[in-house]
C-alpha positions as a printed NumPy array, in Angstrom:
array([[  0.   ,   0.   ,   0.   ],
       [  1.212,   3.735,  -0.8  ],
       [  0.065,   6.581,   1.388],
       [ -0.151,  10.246,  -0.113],
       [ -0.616,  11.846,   3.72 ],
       [ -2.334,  15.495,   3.477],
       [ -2.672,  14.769,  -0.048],
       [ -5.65 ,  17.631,  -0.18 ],
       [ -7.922,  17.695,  -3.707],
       [ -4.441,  16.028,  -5.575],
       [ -3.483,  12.519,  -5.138],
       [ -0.935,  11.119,  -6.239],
       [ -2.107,   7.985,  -8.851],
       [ -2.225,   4.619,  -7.096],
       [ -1.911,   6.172,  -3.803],
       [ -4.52 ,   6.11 ,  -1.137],
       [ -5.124,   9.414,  -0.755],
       [ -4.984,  10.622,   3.322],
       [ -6.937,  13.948,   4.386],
       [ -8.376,  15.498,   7.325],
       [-10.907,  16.779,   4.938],
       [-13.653,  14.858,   2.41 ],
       [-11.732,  16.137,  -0.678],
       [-12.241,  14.976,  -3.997],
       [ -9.259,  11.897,  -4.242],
       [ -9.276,  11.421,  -0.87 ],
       [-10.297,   7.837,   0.709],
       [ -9.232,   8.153,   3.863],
       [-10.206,  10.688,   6.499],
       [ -7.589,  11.026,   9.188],
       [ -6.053,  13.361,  11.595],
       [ -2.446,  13.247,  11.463],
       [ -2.13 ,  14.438,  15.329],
       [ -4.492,  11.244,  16.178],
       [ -3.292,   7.228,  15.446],
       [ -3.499,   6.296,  11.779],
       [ -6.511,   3.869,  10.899],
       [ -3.803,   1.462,   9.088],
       [ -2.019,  -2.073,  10.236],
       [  1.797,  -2.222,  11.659],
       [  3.87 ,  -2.865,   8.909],
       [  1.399,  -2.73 ,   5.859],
       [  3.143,   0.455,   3.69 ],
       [  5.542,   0.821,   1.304],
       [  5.472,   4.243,   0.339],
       [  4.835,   7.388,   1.735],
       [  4.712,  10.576,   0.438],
       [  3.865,  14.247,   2.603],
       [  3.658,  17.092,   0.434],
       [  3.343,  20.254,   2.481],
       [  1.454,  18.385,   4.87 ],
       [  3.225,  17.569,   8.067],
       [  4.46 ,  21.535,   8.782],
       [  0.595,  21.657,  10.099],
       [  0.484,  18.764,  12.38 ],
       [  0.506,  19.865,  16.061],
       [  3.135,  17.081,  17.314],
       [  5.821,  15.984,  15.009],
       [  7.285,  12.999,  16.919],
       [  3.965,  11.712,  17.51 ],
       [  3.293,  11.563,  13.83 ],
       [  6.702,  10.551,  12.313],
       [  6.156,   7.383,  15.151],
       [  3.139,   6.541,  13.242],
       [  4.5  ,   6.729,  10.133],
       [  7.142,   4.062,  11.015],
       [  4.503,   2.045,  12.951],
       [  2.461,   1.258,   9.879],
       [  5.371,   1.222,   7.327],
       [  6.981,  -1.867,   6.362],
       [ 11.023,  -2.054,   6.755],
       [ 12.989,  -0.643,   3.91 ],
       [  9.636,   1.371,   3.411],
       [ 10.429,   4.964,   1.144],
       [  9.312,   7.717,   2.629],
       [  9.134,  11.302,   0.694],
       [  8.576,  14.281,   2.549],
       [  7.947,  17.788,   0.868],
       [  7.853,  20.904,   3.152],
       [  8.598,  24.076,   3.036],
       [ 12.108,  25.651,   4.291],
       [ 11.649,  26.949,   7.483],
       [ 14.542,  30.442,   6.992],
       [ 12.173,  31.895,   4.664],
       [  9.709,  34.873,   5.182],
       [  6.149,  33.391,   4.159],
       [  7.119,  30.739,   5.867],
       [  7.761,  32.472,   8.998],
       [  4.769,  34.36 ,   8.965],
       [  2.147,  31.835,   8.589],
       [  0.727,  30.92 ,  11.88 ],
       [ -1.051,  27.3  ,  10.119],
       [  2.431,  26.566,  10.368],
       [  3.131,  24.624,  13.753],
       [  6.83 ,  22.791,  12.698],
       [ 10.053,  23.983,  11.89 ],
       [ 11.702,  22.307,   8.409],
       [ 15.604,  22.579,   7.58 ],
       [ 18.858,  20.555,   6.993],
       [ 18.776,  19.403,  10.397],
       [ 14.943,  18.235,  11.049],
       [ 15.373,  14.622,   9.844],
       [ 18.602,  14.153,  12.708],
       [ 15.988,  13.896,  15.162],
       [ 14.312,  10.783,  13.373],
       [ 17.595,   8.71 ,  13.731],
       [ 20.162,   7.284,  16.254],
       [ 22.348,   7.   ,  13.118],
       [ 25.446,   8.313,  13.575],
       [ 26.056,   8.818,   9.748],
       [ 24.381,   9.644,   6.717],
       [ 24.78 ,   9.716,   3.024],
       [ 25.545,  13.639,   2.374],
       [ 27.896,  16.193,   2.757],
       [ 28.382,  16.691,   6.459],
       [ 29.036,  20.453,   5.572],
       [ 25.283,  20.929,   5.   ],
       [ 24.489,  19.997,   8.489],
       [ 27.626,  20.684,  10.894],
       [ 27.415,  21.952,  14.005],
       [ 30.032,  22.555,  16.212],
       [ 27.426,  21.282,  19.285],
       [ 25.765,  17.715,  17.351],
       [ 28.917,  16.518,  14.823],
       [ 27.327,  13.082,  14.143],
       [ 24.282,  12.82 ,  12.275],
       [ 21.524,  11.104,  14.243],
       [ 20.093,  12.657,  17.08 ],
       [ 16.651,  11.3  ,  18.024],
       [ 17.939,  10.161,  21.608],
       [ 19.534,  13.505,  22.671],
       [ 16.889,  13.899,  25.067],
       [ 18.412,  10.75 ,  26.693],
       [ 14.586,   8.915,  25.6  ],
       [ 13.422,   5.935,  23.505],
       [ 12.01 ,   7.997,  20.54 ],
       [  9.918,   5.146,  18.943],
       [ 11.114,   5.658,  15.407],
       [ 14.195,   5.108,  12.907],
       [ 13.773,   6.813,   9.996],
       [ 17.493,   7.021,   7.827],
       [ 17.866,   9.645,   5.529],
       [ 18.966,   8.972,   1.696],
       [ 19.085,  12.067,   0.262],
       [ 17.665,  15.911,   0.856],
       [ 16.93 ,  18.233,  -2.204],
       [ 16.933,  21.964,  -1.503],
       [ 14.374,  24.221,  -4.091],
       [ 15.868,  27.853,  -4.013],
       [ 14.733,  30.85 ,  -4.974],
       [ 15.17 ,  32.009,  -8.692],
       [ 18.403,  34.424,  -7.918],
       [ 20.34 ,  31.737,  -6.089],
       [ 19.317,  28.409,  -8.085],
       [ 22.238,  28.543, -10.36 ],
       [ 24.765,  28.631,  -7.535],
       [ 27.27 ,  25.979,  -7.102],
       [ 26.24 ,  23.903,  -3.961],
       [ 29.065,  25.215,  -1.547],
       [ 27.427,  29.088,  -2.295],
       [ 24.047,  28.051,  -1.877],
       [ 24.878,  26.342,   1.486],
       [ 26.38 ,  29.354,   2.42 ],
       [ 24.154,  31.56 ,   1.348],
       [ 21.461,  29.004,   2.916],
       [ 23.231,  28.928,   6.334],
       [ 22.989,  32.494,   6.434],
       [ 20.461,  34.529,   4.695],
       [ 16.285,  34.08 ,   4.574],
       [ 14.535,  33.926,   1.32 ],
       [ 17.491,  31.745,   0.126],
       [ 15.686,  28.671,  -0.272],
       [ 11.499,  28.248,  -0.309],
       [ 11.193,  24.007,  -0.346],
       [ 13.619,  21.371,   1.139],
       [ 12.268,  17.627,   0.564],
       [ 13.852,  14.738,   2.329],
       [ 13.704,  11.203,   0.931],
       [ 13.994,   8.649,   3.642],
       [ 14.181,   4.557,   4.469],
       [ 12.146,   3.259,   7.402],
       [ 14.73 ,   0.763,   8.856],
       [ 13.225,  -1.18 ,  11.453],
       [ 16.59 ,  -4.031,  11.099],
       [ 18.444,  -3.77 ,  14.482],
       [ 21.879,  -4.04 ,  11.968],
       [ 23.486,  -0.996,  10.181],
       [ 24.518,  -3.308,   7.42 ],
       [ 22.134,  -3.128,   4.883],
       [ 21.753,   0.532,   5.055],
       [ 25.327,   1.051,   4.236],
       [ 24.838,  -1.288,   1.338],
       [ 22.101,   0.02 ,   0.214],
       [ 23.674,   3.834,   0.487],
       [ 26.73 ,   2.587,  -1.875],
       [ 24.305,   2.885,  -5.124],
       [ 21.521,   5.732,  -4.207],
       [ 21.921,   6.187,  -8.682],
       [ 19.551,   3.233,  -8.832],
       [ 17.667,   4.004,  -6.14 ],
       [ 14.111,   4.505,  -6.863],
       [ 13.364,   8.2  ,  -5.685],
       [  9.78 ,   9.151,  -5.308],
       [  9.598,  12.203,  -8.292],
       [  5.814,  13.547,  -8.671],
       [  4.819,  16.122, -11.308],
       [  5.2  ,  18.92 ,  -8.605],
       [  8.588,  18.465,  -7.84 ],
       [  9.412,  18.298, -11.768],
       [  7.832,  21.193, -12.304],
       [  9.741,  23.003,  -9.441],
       [ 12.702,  22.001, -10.793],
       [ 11.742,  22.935, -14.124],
       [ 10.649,  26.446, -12.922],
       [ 14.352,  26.82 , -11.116],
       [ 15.651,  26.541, -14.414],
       [ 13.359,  28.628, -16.041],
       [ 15.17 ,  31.236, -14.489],
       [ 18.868,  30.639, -15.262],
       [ 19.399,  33.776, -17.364],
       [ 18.451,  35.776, -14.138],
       [ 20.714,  34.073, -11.413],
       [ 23.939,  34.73 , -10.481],
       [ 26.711,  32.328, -11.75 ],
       [ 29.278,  31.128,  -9.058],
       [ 32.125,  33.262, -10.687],
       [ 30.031,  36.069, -10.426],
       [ 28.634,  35.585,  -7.002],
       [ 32.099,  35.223,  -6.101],
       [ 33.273,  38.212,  -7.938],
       [ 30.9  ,  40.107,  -6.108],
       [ 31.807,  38.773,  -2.71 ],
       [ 35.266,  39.526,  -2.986],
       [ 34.408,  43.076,  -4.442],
       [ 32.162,  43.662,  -1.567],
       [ 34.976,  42.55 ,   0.79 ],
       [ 37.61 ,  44.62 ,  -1.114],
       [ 35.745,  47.673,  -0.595],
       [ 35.044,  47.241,   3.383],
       [ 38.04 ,  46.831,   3.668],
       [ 39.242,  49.62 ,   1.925],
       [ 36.444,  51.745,   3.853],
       [ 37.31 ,  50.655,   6.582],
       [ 41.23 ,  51.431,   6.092],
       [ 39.914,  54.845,   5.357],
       [ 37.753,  55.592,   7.951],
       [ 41.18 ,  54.225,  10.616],
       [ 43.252,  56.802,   8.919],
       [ 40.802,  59.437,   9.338],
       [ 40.586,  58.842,  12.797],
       [ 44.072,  58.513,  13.435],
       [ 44.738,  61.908,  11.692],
       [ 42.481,  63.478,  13.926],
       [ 43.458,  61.811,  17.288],
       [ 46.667,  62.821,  16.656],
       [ 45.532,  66.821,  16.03 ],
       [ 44.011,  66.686,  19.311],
       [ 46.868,  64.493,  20.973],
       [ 48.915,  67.78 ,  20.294],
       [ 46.333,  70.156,  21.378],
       [ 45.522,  68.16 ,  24.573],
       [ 49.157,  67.952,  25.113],
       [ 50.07 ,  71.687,  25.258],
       [ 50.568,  72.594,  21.462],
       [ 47.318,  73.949,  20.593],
       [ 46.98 ,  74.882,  16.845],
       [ 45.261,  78.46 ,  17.534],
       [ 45.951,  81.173,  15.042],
       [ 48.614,  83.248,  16.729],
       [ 46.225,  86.51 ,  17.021],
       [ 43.579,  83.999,  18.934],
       [ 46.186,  82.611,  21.24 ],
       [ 47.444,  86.304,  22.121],
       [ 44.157,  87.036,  22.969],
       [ 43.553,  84.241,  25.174],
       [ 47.034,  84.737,  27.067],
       [ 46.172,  88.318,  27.399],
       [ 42.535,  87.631,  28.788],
       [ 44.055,  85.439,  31.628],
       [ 46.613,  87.753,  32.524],
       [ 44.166,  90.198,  32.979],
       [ 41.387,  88.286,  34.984],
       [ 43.47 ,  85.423,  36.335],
       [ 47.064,  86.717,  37.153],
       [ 48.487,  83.981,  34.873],
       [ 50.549,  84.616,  31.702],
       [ 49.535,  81.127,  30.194],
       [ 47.733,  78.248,  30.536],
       [ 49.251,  75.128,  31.641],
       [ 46.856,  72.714,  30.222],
       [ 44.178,  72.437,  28.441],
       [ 41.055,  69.877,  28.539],
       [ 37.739,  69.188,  27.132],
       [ 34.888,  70.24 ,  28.949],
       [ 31.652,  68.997,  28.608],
       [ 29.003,  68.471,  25.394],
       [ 27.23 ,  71.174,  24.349],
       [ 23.687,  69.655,  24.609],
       [ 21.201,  70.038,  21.454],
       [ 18.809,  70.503,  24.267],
       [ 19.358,  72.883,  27.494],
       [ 22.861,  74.61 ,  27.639],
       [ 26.208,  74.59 ,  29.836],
       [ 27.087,  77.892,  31.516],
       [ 30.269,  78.783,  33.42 ],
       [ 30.795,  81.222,  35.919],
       [ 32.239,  84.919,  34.662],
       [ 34.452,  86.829,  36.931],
       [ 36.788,  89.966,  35.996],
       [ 35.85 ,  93.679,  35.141],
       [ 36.187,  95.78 ,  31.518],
       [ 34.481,  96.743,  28.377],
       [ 34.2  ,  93.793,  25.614],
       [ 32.378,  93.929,  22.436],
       [ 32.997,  90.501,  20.879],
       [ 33.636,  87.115,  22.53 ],
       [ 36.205,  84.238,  21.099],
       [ 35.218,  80.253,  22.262],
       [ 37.724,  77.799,  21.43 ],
       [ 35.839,  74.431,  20.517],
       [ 36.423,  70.363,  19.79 ],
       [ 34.456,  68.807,  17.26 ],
       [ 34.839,  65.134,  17.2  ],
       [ 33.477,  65.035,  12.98 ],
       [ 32.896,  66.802,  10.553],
       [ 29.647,  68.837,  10.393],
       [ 27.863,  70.978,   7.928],
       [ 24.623,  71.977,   9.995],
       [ 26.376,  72.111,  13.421],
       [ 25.477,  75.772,  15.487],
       [ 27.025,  76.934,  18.99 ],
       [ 25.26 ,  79.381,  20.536],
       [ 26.257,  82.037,  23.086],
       [ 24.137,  83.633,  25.7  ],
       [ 25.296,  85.926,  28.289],
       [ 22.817,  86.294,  31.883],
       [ 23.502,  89.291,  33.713],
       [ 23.662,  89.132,  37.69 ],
       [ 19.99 ,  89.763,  38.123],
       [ 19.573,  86.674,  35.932],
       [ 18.315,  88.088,  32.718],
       [ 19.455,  87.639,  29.013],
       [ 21.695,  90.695,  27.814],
       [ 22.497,  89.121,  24.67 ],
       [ 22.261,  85.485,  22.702],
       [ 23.849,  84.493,  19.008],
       [ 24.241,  81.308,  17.076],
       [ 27.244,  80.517,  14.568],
       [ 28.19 ,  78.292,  11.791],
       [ 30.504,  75.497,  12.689],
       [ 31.529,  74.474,   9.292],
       [ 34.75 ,  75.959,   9.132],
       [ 36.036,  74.097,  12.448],
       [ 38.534,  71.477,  11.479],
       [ 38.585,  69.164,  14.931],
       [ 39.905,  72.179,  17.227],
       [ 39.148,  75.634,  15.894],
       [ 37.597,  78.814,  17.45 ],
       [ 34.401,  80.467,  16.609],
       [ 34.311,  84.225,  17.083],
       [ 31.504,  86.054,  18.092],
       [ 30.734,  89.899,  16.979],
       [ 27.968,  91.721,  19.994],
       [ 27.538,  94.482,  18.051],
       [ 27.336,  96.748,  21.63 ],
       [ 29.815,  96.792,  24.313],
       [ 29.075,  95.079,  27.825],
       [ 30.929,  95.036,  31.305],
       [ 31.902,  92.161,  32.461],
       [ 31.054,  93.187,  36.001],
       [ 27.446,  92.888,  35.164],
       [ 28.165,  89.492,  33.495],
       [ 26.75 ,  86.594,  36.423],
       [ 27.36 ,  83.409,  33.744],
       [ 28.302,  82.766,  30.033],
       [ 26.024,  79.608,  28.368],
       [ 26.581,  77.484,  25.675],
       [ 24.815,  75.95 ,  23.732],
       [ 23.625,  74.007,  20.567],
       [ 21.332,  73.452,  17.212],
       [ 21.426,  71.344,  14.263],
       [ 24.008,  68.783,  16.169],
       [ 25.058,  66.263,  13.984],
       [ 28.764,  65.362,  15.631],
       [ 30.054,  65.819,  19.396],
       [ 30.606,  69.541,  20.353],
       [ 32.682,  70.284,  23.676],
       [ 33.876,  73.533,  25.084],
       [ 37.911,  73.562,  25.08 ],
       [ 38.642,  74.618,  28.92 ],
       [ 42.228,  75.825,  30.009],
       [ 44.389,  74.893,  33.558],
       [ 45.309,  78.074,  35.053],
       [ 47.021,  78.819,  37.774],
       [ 45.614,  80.866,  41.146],
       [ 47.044,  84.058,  42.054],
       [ 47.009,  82.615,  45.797],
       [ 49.753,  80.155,  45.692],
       [ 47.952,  77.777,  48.341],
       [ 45.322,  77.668,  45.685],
       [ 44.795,  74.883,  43.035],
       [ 44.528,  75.332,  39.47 ],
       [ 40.74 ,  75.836,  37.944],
       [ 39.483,  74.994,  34.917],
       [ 37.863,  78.117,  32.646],
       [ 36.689,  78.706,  29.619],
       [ 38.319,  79.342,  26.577],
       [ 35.341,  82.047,  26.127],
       [ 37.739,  85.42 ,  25.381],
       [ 36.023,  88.918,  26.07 ],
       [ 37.664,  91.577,  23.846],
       [ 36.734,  95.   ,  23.212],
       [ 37.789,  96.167,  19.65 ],
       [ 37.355,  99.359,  19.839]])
């Protein structure tokens, strides 16, 4: 007897046709989670096209399958390849299908294919239907597994479609596995009869013909293996090189502010004047001894230092750290007078900062610093990092540690 299980409206010609439904072609109506209504050891063949991914219990089916096959019996299985995105999506589907399903109907340790299509550095050998240390009921030995890809990958040499199988979705849409019920406690005949699979009789219905057929169909649009290779190693060529690219940008830039951080700050001349002159004035200190980055300017909300000194200024100099390069990038200013209201606020362009650059700011009117309280910063359009550079300077008490200030520099040009 030959069993076509979930055959639906199509049955396979001299099959009995199985269905949980009264389909036209179907003579017997089963449910495959419930006992099959057949003797031990009274089929053949059996073949489950896109049947058993719906069945609520796996094991309990593939047991029943061997329990009314006959030894040697040829069992064909059709489903569809689990890493795929219909697949994944469809909630009728209860199972999971790929290279590795039919392990779990064996204690085999060995099959008849590649082991590269189902290593794994945790299950080497093939069989694995007692790794839950249980009797599972069932030995069914796998003879061969045929993998139905998707038109852009079915001209692929094997070892690329593995790969791109083992690691991609939508790679492959069908796997079918054609099996041997072996219910013979020796391993003998099954290596005999693995030594000439060529004359094996394989279960081929019209469907799978045509799938193959339809694979074909589409040879003019797949990628050859040179190709596919040509464009892996082209991709890989280019990360690479992007990659090199993006370390030497970096490195040229960690070095610029290496030498900044370190005490060699590349400040126009006229900019570093002014700064030395602004803490002499307010700070009693000819020049700064270090120099650090201060916090990020936030987007959102502002940092503000504390202002302290006395004179006239009309414009305002701020040293800043950009950690990329930024077209949109603004720092703002805003200066809060002692009784805690806004005397003045301005944004500028930092396009022309290169790393560590300084941004000068024109008032327009001239202010006191006496009435100053605190000096904010902040920023709009941030695409990159922005910090405030901040300078070590030395008290004018000599018990007195250093402070951190601002690199914000008052001047009055007039």
């Amino acid at each position: 007897m030959k069993l076509d299980v979930g055959c639906g409206p199509k049955c396979l010609p001299g099959f009995v046709g199985v269905d949980r439904f009264p389909l036209p072609g179907v003579q017997v109506i089963a449910d495959l989670d419930k006992p099959l209504p057949f003797e031990n050891d009274s089929v053949e063949v059996v073949h489950a096209a896109h049947s058993l991914e719906h069945v609520s219990d796996l094991m309990f089916t593939m047991r029943e399958l061997y329990r009314v096959c006959k030894h040697r019996a040829q069992v064909c299985i059709v489903v569809p390849y689990y890493e795929q995105k219909l697949n994944l999506a469809n909630p009728y589907h209860l199972q999971v299908f790929n290279e590795h399903t039919p392990r779990f109907w064996s204690s085999c340790t060995w099959a008849p294919i590649d082991r590269e299509e189902y290593y794994h550095p945790h299950a080497v050998t093939w069989g694995l239907s007692q790794s839950d240390n249980s009797n599972p009921g069932l030995e069914i030995r796998l003879l061969r597994m045929e993998f139905f890809y998707f038109p852009r990958f079915s001209q692929l040499d094997a070892s690329h479609q593995r790969e791109a199988r083992q690691r991609l979705t939508d790679v492959c849409h069908q796997i079918v596995y054609h099996l041997v019920v072996w219910k013979d406690d020796g391993d003998d005949g099954y290596v005999e009869l693995t030594k000439n699979l060529e004359a094996y009789p394989f279960l081929d219905t019209p469907a799978l013909q045509q799938s193959r057929a339809d694979g074909e169909a589409f040879q003019a649009q797949a990628l050859s293996s040179l190709t596919h290779a040509e464009q892996q190693l082209d991709a890989k060529l280019k990360a690479q090189h992007d990659h090199i690219v993006e370390c030497e940008r970096k490195l040229v830039r960690n070095e610029k502010l290496t030498a900044f951080l370190m005490g060699n700050p590349p400040l126009p001349a006229a900019d570093r004047q002014r700064l030395d002159d602004y803490l002499h004035t307010h700070y009693g200190s000819s020049e700064p001894r270090d120099y650090k980055l201060g916090k990020d300017v936030p987007s959102e909300g502002y940092i503000e230092y504390v202002v302290a000194g006395s004179g006239a200024f009309n414009s305002i100099s701020v040293c800043v750290y950009l950690s990329d390069d930024s077209e949109d990038a603004q720092l703002g200013v805003e200066l809060v007078s002692k009784n805690n209201t806004i005397l003045w606020c301005s944004l500028a362009q930092l396009s022309d900062v290169d790393v560590v650059g300084v941004v000068d700011f024109s008032i327009g009117e001239v202010f006191d610093l006496e009435d100053l309280a605190v000096v904010r910063f902040f920023g709009r359009c941030f695409d990159v990092g922005v910090k405030v550079v901040e300078c070590s300077v030395m008290s004018r008490w000599p018990l007195r540690q250093s402070k951190l200030v601002p690199y914000a520099c008052f001047s009055n040009d007039e």
